[in-house]
N, CA, C, O and CB atoms as a CASP TS submission, in Angstrom:
PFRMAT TS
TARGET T0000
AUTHOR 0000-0000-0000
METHOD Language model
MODEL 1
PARENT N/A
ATOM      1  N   UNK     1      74.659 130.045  89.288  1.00  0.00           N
ATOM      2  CA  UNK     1      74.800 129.096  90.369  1.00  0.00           C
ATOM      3  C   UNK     1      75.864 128.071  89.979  1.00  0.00           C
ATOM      4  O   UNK     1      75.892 127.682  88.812  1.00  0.00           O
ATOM      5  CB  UNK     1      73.443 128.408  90.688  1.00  0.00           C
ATOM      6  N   UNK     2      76.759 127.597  90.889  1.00  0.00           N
ATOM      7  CA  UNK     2      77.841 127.032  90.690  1.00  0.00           C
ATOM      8  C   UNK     2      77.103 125.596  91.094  1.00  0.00           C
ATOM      9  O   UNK     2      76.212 125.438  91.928  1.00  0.00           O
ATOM     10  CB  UNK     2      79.154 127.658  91.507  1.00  0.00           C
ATOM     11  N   UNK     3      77.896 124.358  90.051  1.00  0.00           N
ATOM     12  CA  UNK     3      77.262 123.030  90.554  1.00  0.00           C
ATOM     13  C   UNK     3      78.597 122.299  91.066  1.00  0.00           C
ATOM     14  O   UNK     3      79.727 122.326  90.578  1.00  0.00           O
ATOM     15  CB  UNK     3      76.363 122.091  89.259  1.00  0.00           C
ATOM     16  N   UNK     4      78.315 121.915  91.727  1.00  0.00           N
ATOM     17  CA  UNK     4      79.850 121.250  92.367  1.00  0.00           C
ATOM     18  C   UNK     4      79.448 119.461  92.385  1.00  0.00           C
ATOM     19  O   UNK     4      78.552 118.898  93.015  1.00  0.00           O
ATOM     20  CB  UNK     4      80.281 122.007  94.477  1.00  0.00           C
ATOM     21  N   UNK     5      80.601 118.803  91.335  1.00  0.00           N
ATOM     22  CA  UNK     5      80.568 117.462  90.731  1.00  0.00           C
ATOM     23  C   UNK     5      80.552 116.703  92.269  1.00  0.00           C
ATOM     24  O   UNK     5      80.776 117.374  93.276  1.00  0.00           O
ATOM     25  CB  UNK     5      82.027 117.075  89.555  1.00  0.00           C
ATOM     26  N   UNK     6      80.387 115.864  92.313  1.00  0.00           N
ATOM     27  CA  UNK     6      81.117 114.794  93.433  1.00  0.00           C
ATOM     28  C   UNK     6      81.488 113.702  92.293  1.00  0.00           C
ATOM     29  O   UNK     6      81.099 113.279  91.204  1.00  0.00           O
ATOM     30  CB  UNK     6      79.906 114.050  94.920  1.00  0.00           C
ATOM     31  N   UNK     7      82.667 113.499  93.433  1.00  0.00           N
ATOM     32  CA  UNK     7      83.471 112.353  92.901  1.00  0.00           C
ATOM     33  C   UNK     7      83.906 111.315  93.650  1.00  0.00           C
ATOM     34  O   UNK     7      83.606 111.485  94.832  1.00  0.00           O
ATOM     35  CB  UNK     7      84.515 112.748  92.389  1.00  0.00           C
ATOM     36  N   UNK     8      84.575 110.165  93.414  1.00  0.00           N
ATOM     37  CA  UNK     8      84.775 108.819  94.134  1.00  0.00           C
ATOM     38  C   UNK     8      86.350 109.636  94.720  1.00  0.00           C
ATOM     39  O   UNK     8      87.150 110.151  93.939  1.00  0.00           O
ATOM     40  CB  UNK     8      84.839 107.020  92.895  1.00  0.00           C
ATOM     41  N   UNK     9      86.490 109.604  95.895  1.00  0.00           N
ATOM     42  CA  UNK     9      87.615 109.490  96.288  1.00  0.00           C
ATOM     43  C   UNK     9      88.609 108.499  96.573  1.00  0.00           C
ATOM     44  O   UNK     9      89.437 108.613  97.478  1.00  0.00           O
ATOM     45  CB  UNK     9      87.510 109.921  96.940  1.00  0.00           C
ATOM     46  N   UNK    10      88.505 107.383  95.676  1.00  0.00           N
ATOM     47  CA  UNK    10      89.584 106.397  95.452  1.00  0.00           C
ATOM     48  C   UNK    10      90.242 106.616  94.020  1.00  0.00           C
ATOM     49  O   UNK    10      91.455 106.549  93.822  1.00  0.00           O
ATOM     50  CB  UNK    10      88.990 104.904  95.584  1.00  0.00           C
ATOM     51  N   UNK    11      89.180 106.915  92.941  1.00  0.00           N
ATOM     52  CA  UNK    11      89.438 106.760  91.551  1.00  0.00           C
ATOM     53  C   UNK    11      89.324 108.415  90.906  1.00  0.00           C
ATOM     54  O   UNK    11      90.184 109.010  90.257  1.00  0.00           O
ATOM     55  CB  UNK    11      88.247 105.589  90.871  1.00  0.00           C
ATOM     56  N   UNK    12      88.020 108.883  91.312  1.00  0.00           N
ATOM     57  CA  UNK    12      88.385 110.217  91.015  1.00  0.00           C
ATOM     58  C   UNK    12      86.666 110.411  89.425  1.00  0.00           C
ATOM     59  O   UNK    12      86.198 111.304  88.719  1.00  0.00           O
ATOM     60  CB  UNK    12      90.725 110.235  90.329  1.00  0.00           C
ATOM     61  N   UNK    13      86.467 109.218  89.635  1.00  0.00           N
ATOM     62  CA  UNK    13      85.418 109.783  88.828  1.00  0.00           C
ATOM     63  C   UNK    13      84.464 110.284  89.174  1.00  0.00           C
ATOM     64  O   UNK    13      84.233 110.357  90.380  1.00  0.00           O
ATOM     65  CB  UNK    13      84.987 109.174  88.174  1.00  0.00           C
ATOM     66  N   UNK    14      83.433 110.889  88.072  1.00  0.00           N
ATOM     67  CA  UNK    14      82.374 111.726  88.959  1.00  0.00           C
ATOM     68  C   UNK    14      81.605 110.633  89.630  1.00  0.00           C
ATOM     69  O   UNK    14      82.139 109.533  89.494  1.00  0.00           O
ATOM     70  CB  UNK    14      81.297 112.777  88.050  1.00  0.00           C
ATOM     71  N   UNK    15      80.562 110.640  90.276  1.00  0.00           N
ATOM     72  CA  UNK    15      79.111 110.067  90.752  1.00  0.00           C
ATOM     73  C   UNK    15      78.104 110.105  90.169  1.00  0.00           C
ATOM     74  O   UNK    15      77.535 111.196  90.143  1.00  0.00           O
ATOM     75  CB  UNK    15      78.647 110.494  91.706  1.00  0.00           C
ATOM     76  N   UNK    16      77.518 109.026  89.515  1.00  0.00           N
ATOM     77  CA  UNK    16      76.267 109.373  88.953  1.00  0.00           C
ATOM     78  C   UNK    16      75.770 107.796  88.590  1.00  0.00           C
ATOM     79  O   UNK    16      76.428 107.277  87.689  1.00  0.00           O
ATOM     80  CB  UNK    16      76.416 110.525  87.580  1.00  0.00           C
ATOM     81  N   UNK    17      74.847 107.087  89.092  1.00  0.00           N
ATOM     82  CA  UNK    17      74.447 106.256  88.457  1.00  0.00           C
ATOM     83  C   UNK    17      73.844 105.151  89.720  1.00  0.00           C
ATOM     84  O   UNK    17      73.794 105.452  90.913  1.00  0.00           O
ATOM     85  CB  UNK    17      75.567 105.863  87.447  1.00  0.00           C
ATOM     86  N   UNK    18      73.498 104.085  89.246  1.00  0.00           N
ATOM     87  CA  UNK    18      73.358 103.233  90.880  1.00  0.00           C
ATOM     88  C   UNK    18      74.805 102.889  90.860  1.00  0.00           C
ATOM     89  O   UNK    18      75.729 102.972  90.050  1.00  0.00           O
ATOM     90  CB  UNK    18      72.158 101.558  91.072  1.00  0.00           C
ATOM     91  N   UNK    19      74.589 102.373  92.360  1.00  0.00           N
ATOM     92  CA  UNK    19      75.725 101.758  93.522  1.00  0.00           C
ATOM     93  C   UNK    19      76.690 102.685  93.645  1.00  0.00           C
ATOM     94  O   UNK    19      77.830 102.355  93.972  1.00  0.00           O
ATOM     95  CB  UNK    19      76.520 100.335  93.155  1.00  0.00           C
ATOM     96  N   UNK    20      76.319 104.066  93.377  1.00  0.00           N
ATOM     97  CA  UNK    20      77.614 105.523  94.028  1.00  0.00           C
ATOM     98  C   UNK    20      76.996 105.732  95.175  1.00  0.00           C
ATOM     99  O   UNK    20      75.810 105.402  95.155  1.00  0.00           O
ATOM    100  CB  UNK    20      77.789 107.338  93.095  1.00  0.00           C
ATOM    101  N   UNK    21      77.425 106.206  96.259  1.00  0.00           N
ATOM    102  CA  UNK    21      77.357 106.450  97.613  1.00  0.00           C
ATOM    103  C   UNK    21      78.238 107.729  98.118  1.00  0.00           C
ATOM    104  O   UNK    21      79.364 107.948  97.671  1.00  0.00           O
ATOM    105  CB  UNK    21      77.781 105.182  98.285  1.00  0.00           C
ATOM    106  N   UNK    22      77.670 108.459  98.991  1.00  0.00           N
ATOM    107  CA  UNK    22      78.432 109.460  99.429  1.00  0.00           C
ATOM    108  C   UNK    22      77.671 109.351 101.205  1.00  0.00           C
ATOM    109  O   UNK    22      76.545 108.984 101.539  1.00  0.00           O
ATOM    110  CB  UNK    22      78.213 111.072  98.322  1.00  0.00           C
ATOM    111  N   UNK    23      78.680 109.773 101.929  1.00  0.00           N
ATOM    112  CA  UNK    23      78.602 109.892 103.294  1.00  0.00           C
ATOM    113  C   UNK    23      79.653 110.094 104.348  1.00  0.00           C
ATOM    114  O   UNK    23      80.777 109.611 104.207  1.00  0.00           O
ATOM    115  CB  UNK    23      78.077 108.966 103.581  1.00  0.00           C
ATOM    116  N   UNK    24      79.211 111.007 105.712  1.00  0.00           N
ATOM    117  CA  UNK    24      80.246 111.932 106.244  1.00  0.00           C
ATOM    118  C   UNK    24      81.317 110.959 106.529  1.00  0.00           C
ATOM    119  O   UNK    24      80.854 109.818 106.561  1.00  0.00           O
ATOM    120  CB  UNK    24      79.799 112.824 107.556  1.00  0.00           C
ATOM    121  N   UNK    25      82.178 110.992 106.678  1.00  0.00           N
ATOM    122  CA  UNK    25      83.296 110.420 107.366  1.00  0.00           C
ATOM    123  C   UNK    25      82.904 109.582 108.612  1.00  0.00           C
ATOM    124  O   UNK    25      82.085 110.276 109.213  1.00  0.00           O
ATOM    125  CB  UNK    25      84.221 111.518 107.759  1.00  0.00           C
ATOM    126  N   UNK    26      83.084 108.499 109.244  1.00  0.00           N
ATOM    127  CA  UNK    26      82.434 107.962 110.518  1.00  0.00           C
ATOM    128  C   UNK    26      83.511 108.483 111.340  1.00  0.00           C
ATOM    129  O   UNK    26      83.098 108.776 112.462  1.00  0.00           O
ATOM    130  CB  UNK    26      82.126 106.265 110.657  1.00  0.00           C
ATOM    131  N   UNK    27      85.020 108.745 111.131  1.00  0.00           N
ATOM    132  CA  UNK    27      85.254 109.363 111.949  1.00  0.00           C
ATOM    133  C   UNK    27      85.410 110.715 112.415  1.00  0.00           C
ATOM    134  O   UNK    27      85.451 110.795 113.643  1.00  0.00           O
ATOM    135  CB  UNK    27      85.780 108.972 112.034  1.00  0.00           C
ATOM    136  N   UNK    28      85.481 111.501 111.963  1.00  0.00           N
ATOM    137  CA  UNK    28      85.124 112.950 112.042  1.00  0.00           C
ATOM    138  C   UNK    28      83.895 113.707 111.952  1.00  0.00           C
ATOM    139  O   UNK    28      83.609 114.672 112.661  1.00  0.00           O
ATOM    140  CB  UNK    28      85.697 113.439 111.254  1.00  0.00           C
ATOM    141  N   UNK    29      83.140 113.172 110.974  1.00  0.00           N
ATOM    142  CA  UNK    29      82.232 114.269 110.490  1.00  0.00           C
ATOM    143  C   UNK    29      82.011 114.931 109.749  1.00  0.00           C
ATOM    144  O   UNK    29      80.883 115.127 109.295  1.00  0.00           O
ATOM    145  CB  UNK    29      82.122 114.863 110.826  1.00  0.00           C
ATOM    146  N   UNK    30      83.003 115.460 109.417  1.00  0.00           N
ATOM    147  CA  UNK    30      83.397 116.740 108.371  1.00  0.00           C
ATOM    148  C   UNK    30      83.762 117.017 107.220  1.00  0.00           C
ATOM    149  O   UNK    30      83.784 118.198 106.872  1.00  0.00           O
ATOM    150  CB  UNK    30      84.114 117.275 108.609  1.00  0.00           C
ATOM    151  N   UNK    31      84.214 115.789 106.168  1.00  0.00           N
ATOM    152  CA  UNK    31      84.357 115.381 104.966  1.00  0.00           C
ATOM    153  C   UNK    31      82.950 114.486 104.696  1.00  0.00           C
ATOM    154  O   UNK    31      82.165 113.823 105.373  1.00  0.00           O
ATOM    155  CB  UNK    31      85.761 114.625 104.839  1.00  0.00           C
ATOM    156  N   UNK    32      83.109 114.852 103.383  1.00  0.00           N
ATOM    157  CA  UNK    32      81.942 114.368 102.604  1.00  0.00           C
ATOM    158  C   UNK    32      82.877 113.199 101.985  1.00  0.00           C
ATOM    159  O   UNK    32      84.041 113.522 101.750  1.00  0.00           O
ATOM    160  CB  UNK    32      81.131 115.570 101.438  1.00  0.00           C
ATOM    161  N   UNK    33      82.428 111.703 101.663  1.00  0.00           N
ATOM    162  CA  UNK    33      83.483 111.057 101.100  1.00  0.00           C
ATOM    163  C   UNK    33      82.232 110.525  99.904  1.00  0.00           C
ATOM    164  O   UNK    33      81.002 110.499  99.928  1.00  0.00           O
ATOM    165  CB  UNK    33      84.484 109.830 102.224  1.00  0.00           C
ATOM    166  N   UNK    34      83.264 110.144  98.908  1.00  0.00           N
ATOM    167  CA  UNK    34      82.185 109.781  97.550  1.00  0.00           C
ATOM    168  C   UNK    34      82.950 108.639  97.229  1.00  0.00           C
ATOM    169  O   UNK    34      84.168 108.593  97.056  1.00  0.00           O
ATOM    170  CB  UNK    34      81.994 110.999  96.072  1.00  0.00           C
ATOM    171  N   UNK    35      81.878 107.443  97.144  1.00  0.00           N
ATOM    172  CA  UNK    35      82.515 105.930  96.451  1.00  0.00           C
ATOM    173  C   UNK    35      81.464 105.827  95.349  1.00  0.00           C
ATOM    174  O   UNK    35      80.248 105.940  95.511  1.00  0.00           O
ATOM    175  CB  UNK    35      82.517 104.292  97.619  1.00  0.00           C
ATOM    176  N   UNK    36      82.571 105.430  93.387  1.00  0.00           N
ATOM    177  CA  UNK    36      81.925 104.941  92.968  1.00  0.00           C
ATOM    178  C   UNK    36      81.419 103.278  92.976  1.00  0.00           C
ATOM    179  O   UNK    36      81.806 102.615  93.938  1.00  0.00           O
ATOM    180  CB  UNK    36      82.241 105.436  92.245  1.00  0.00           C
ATOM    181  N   UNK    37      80.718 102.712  92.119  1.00  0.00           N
ATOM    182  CA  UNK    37      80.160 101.326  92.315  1.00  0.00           C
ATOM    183  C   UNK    37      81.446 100.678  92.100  1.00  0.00           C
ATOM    184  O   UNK    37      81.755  99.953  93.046  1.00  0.00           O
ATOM    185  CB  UNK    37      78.899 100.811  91.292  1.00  0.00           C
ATOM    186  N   UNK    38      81.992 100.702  91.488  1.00  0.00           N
ATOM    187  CA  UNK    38      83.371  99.795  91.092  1.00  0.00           C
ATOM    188  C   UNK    38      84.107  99.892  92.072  1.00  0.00           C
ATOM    189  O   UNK    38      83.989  98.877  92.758  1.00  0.00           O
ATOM    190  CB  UNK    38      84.253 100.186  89.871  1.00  0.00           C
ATOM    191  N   UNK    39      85.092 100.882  92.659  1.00  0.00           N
ATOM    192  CA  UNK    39      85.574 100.892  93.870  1.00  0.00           C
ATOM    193  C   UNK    39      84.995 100.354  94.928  1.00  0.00           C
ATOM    194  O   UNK    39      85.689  99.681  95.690  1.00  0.00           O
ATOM    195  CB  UNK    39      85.774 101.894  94.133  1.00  0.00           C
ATOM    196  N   UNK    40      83.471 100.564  95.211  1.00  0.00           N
ATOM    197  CA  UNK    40      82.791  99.800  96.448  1.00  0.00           C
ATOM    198  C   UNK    40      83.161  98.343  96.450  1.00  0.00           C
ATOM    199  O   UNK    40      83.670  97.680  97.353  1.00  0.00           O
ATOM    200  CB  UNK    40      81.155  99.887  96.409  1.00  0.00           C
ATOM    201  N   UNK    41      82.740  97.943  95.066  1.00  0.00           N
ATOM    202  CA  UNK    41      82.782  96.759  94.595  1.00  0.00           C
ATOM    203  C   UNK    41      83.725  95.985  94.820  1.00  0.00           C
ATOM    204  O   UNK    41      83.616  94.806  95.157  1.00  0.00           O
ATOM    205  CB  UNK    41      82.665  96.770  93.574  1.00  0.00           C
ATOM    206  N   UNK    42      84.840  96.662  94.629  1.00  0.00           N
ATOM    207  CA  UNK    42      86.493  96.165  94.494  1.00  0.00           C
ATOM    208  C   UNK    42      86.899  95.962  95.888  1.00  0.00           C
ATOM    209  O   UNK    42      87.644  95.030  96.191  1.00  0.00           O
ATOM    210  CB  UNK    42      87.632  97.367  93.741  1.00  0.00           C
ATOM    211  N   UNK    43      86.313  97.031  96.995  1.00  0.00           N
ATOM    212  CA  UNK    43      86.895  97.895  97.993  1.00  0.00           C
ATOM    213  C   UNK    43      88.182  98.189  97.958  1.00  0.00           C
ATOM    214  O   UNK    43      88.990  97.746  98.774  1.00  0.00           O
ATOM    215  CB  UNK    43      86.719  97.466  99.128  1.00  0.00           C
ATOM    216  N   UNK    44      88.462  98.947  97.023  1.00  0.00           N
ATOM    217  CA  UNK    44      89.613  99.876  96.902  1.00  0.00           C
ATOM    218  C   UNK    44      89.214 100.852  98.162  1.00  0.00           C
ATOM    219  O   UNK    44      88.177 101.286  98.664  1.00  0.00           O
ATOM    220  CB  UNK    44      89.732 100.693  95.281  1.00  0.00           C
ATOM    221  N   UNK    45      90.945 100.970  98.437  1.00  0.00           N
ATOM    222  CA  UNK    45      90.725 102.402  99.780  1.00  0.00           C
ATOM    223  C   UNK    45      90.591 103.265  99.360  1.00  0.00           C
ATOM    224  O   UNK    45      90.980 103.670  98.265  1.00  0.00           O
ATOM    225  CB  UNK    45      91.699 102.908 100.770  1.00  0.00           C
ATOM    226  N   UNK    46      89.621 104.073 100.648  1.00  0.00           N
ATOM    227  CA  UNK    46      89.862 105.554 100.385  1.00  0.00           C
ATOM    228  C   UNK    46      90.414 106.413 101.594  1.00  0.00           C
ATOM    229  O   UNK    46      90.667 105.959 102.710  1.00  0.00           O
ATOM    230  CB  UNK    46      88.525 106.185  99.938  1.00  0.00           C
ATOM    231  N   UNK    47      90.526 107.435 101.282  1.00  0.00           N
ATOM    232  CA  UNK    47      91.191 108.499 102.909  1.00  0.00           C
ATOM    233  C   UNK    47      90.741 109.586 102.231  1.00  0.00           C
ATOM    234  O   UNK    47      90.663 109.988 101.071  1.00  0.00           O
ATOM    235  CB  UNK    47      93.262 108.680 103.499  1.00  0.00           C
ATOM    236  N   UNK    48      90.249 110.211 104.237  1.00  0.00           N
ATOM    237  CA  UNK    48      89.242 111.254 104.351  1.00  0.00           C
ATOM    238  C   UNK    48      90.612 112.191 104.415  1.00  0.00           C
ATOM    239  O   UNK    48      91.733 112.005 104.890  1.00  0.00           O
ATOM    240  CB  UNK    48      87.952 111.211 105.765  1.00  0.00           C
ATOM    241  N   UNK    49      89.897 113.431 103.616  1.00  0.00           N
ATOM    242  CA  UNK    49      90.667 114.887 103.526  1.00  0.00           C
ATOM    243  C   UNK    49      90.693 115.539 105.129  1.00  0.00           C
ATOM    244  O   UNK    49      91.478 116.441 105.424  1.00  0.00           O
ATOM    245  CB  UNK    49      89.696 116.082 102.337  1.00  0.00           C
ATOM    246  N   UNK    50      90.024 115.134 105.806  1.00  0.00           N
ATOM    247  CA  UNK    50      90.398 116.221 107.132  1.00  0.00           C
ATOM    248  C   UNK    50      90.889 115.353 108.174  1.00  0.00           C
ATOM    249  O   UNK    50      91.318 116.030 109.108  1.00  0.00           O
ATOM    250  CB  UNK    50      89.014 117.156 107.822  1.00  0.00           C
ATOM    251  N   UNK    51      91.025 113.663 108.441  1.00  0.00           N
ATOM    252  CA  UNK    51      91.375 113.361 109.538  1.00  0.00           C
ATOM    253  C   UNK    51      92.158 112.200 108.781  1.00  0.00           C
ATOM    254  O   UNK    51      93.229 112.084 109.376  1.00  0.00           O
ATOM    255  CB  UNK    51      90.275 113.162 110.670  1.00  0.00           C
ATOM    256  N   UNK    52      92.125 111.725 108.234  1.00  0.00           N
ATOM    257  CA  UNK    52      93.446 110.692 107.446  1.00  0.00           C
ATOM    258  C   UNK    52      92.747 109.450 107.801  1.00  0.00           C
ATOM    259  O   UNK    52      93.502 108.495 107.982  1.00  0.00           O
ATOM    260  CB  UNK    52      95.358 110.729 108.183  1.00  0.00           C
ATOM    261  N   UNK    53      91.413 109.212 107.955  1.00  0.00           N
ATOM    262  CA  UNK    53      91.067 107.867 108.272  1.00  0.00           C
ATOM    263  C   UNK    53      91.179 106.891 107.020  1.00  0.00           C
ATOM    264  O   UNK    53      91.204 107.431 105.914  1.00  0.00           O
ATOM    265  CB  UNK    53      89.649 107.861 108.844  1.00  0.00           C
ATOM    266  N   UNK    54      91.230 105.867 107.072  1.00  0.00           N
ATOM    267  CA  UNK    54      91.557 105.411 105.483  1.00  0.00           C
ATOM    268  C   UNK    54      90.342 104.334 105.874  1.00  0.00           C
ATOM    269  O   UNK    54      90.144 104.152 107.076  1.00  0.00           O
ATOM    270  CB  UNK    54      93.501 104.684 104.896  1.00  0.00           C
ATOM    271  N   UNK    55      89.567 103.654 104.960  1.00  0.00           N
ATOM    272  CA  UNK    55      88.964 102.478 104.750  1.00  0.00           C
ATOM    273  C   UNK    55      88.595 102.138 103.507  1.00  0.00           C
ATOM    274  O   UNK    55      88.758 102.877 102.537  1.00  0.00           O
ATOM    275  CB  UNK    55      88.011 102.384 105.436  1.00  0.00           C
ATOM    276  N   UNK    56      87.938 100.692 103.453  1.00  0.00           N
ATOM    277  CA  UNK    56      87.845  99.986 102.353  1.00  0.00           C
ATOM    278  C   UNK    56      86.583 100.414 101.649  1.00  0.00           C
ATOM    279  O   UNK    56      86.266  99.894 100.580  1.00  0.00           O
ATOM    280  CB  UNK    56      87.910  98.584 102.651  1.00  0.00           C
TER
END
């Protein structure tokens, strides 16, 4: 069985710990987006892989 990491899509690290968050895109749907705590924290941007929405 294959395990597939999630990661912060601002920084790129994995997810694991409190204050990581993952959830669909609000505008599309269809991407999974992953923030770690530091990026949330910071609100560094991120942008969704299927519709280019960007937020903090």
């Amino acid at each position: 069985m294959l395990r597939v990491e999630r990661r912060c899509n601002s920084c790129g690290v994995v997810l694991h710990g409190l204050g990581t968050t993952t959830f669909l895109c609000p505008s599309c749907g269809k991407a999974t987006i992953g923030r770690c705590a530091r990026c949330r924290d910071q609100s560094v941007p991120y942008k969704c892989s299927e519709c280019g929405l960007q937020g903090p």
